[in-house]
Every structure is written in C-alpha cells, then in structure tokens.
N, C-alpha and C positions, 0 to 999 in steps of 0.2 A: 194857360200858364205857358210862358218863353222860358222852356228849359234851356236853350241856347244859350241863353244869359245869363244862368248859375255855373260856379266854379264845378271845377271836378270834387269840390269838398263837398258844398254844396248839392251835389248829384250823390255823392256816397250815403247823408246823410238820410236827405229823403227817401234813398233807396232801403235804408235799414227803417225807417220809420212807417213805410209803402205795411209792408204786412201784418203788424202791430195793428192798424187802423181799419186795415180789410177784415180781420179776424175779430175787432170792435165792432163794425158796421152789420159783418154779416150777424152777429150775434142778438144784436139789436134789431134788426130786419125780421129773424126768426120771431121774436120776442112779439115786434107787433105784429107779424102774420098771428101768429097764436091768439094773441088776443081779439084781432078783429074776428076770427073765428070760434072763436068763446062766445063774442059777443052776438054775432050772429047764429048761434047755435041757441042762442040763450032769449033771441025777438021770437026762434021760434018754438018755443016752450021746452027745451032737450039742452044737456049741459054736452058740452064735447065731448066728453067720454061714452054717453047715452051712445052717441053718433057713430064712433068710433071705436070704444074699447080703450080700455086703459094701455092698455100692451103696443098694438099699432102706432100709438105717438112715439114708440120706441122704435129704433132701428133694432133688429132682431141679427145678434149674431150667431152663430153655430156654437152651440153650450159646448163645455168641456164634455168629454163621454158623450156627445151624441151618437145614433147609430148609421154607419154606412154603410148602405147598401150592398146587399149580397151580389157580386160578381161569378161566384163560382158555386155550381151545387151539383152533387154525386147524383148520378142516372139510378142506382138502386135505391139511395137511401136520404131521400131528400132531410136530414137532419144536417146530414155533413154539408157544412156550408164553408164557403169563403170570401172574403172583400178583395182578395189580389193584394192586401195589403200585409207588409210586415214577413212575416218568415214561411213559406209553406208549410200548411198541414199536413201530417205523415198522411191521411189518406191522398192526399195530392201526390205528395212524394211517389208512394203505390203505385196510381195512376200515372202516371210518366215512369216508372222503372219497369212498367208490362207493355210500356210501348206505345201508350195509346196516347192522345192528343189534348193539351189544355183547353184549346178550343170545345172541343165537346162536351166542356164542362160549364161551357156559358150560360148563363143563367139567359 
C-alpha cells in the first residue's frame, strides 16, 4: 500500500480504523490458537483443561486482599510483624523511639 498517495484525510481515517482491526485480528488469532490446541489436545485423548487446568488459561491477577509479604518482624517476638506498608505499628514506633534501627527488623 502507497500511503504517499492518500490525502492527509485519508491518512487520519485509516489511522483511527488501524486499532479497531488490530484488536479484531488479535482476537481472532487467540480464538484459533485455542482451538488448534483443543484440537490437538483432543487427537491425543486429553481435553485442554486435562493439560492444563482450568485456571492457567486465565491470566492470574493479584486478588483483592491478597497477602504481602512480611518485611518487618520483631527480634523477640516473632508475631509482631510488618509489610513496610501503610502507617507504622506502635511496636515499630517503640523500636525506633529506643533508638535502635529499622534495618534490624528485616525480615
């Protein structure tokens, strides 16, 4: 294609119609990767879930209320914990008003 040869209208137009079609094609691309792999799951006696797991065909995002990793946890009393995250805990608070160091609290 001689885009040389289309107007500046012409260039605006395709350009609004370019992503519309890419987001049609890729859709469609996925659709029959899937299937070819249905199919071939399925010459060799296992359905694609067998293979894979239901879940896996999903992209996995980070659940609401997941948990994050403990960053910080007290030298005597390993209950007290902390992710770094959100407002310090009064035992942190503690721990820094006697002087002593955050670092030392790395998990």
């Amino acid at each position: 294609m001689d885009l040389s040869k289309l107007s500046l209208v012409e260039l605006r137009d395709l350009q609004q119609q370019i992503p519309a079609e890419l987001k049609r094609r890729e859709v469609q691309e996925k659709a029959d990767a899937l299937n070819e792999l249905r199919a071939f799951a399925k010459s060799r006696g296992f359905s694609l879930d067998e293979l894979v797991g239901k879940e896996s065909a999903k992209v996995k995002a980070p659940s609401a209320g997941s948990k994050v990793k403990v960053k910080y946890r007290h030298p005597q009393n390993a209950e007290l914990e902390w992710t770094g995250r959100g407002r310090k805990p009064k035992w942190v608070e503690a721990w820094l008003a006697d002087g002593a160091s955050l670092d030392a609290l790395l998990v």
